[in-house]
Structures are given as C-alpha cells and as structure tokens.
C-alpha positions in Angstrom: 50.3 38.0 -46.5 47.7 35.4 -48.2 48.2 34.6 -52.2 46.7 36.6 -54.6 43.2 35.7 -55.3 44.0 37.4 -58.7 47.5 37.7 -60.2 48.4 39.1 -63.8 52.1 39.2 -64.8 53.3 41.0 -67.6 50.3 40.7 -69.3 49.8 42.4 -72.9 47.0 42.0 -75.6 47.5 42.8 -79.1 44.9 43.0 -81.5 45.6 42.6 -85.3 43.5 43.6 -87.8 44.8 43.1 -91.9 46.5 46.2 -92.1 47.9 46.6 -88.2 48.7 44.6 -85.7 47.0 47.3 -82.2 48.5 47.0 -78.2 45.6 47.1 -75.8 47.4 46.5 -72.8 51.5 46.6 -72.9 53.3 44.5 -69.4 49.9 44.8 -67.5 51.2 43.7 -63.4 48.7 43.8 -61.0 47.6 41.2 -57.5 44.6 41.1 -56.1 43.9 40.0 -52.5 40.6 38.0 -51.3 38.1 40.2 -49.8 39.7 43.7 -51.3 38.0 45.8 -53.7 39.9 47.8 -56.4 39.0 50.3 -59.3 40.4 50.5 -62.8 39.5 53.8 -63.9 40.8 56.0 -67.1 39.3 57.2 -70.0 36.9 55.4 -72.6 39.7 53.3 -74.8 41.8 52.9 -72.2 41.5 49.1 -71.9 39.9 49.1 -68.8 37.2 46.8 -69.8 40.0 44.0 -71.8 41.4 44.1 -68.6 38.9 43.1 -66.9 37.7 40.0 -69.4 41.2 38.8 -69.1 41.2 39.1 -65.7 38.0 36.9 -65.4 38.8 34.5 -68.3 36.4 35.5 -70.7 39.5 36.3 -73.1 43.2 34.8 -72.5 46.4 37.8 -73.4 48.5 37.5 -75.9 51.9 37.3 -73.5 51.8 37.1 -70.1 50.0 35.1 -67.5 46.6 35.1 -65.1 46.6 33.0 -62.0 42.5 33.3 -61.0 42.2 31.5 -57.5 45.3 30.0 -57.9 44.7 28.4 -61.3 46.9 29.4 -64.0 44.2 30.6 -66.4 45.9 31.7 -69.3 46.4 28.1 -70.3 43.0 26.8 -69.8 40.2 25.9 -72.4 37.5 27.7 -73.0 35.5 25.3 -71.4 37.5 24.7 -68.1 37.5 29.1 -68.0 34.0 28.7 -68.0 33.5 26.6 -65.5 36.0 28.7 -63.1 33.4 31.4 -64.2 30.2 29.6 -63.5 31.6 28.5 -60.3 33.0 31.8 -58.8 32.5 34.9 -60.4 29.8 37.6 -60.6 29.4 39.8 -63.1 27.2 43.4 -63.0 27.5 45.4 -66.1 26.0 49.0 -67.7 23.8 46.9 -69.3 22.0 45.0 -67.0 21.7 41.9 -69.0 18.3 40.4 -67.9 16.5 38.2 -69.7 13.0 40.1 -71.0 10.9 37.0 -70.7 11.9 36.2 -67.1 10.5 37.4 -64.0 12.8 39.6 -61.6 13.2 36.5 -59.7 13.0 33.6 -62.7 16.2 36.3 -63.4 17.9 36.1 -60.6 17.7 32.0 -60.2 18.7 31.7 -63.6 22.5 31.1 -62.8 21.1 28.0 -60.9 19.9 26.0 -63.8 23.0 27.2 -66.1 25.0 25.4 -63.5 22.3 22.5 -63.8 21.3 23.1 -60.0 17.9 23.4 -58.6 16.5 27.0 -58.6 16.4 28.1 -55.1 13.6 30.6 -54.9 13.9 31.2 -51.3 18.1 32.2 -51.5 17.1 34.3 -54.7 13.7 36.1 -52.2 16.1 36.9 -49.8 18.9 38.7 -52.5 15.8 40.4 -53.9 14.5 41.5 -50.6 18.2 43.3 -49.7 18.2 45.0 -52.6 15.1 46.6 -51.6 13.0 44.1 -54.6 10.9 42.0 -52.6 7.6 43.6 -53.6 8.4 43.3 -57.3 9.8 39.6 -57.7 7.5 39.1 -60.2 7.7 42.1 -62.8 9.2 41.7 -65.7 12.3 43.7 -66.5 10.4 45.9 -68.8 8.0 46.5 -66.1 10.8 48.2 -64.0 13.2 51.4 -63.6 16.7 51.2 -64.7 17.2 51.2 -61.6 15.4 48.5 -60.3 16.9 46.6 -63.2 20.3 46.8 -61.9 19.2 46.1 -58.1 18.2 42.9 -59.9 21.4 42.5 -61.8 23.2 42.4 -58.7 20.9 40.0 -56.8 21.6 37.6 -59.6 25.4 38.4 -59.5 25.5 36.9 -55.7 23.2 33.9 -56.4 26.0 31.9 -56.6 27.8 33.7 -53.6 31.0 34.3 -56.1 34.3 34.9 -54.5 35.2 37.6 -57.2 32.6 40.2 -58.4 33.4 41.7 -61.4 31.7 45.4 -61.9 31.7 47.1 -65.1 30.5 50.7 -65.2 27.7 49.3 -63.2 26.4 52.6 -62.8 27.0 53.8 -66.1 23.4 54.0 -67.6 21.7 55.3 -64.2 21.2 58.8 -63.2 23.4 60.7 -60.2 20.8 59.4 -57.0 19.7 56.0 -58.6 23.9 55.4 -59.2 24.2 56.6 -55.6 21.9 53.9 -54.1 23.7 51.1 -56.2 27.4 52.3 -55.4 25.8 51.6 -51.5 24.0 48.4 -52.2 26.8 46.8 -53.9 29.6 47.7 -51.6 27.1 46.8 -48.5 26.2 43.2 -50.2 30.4 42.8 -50.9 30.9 43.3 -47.0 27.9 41.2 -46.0 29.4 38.1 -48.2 32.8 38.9 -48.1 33.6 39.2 -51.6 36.4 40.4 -54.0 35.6 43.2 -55.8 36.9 44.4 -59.3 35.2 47.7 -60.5 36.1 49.1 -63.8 34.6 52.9 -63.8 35.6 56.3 -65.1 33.6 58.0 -62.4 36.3 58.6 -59.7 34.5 59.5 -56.9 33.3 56.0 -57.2 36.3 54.6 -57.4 37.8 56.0 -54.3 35.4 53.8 -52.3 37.5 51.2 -53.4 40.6 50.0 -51.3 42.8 50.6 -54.5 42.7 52.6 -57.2 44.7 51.8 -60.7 44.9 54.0 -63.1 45.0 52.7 -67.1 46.0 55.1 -69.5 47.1 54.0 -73.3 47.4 50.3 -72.5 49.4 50.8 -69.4 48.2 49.9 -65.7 49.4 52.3 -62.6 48.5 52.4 -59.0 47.2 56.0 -57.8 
C-alpha cells in the first residue's frame, strides 16, 4: 500500500485557559491515503474542525505528531507550515472567504500572486466555467447567491491544483438543493484532478459519499 499522504499519531490538543487546562482531542490516530476522500463528522464541539487545522498545519498539537506529504509537520515553523500550505492544500469553508473588492475571477487568481506567481486568467476561466461561473467572472461577490459564492470558493480552492483539499462544512450556510449541487461539483472536480479530500461535516448523508467516515465524539476520533 502507498504511504500516507496524511498521518497523525497519538495526537492530542489541550487548551488552557487561567483557571483549566481543556482536552480537545485525546490520542487522535488517523492515515490518510492520496487520492481518498474521508469525513469527520460529529456534533458541534466535537473537535472536528481542530482536527482538521492540525491536520493541515494551521495549528501544531500539543503531543503527538502530523506527517503531511511525508513531512513531519509538527516540528515545523510557522513559516515552512505555510509554505506546505501555499503549495498544496485547498481550503473551502461555510464561509466562503472571498474578498469583497475582487471580481469572481480577480478571486479565484488571487492564490497566484500570494505565491508571487503570475495570475493566470485563462486556468482561473476554465475553473470558473466548470463550476457553471463563466458568465459571471466579473461580479463581485456581493453581486452573487450564496451559492454562487461558494462555486467560486471552490474554483479558487483548485487554482493551485492542491494535492489535499481541505472542506469545512462547505455546505453549511447553503440551502438543501444549492448544498446538493456543491456536494456534486466538489466531489466531480476531486475526481477530475485527482485530489485528497478531507471533509469535516455533521450532515451524514454527506459524509457517506466519502470513502471513509470517522466519527469524533468528546475529543476522541473512531472509524464508522
């Protein structure tokens, strides 16, 4: 079987505040192959979501290790976790994220000059034209749906064709048939480029379009 493209071992993060020192995640195992897609579902509180910025290096646990692409990334820098970000991961989240003053498509070429690249319009066209966008590349975000707002979301999240795409309740602030199309566009667009895919979600009928489905509950992280 091929390594891991993500690996946590024993992973636990406390939190301490003046009076209490709180567990968010307690011996957290999980591996991750390239090209799979998993769900982390359970409850609001659960620690779904510090799972998953662990997982991509936005935060590093308290004990335990991460290996991300074979990179130990517990013992990194900020800086050297952000370029391991920058590099290889996409993020989606309930959010959306855009910036208000950018067009759908000055949005969506945005992770180009972060990375100090050259913007390529015609790659960022063709993500906006698969997500059904091409017609309004240059709306603003406050000129569009929800909706449309997290088609563009995702468009920007494969700009940089990222090995790992990181999903947090991506479909969290959109109603039943606009969730519908996105839960199809973004598992279409991980088969098309052959990416990873880590969704955090407490809607389960979502998460069974995953390969795997883990469970968190309390801290702890089980396989269904």
């Amino acid at each position: 079987m091929s390594s891991s493209i993500i690996k946590a071992e024993s992973v636990t993060k406390v939190v301490s505040t003046k009076t209490e020192h709180l567990t968010i995640l307690e011996n957290v195992n999980l591996s991750i192959q390239e090209g799979e897609s998993i769900a982390i579902v359970g409850t609001s509180g659960a620690g779904k979501s510090t799972l998953m910025t662990l997982l991509a290096g936005l935060d590093v646990p308290s004990a335990g290790t991460i290996r991300l692409l074979e990179q130990n990334i517990s013992g990194l820098d900020d800086e050297a976790r952000a370029k391991i970000r920058s590099d290889h991961l996409g993020f989606v989240f309930q959010s959306f994220l855009l910036i208000p003053s950018l067009s759908a498509l000055g949005n969506v070429t945005l992770p180009c000059l972060l990375k100090g690249e050259d913007e390529d319009t015609e790659k960022a066209k063709a993500l906006l034209e698969s997500v059904g966008l091409g017609h309004r590349i240059d709306h603003l975000p406050s000129q569009l749906s929800g909706g449309e707002q997290q088609r563009v979301a995702i468009a920007r999240a494969f700009m940089t064709s990222p090995k790992i795409l990181f999903a947090d309740e991506p479909t969290g602030n959109l109603d039943q048939n606009t969730a519908h199309k996105i839960v199809e566009l973004l598992f279409n667009l991980n088969k098309e480029h052959g990416t990873t895919l880590v969704l955090v979600t407490h809607d389960l009928t979502l998460a069974k379009r995953c390969d795997r489905v883990f469970h968190m509950n309390a801290g702890k992280l089980e396989e269904e």
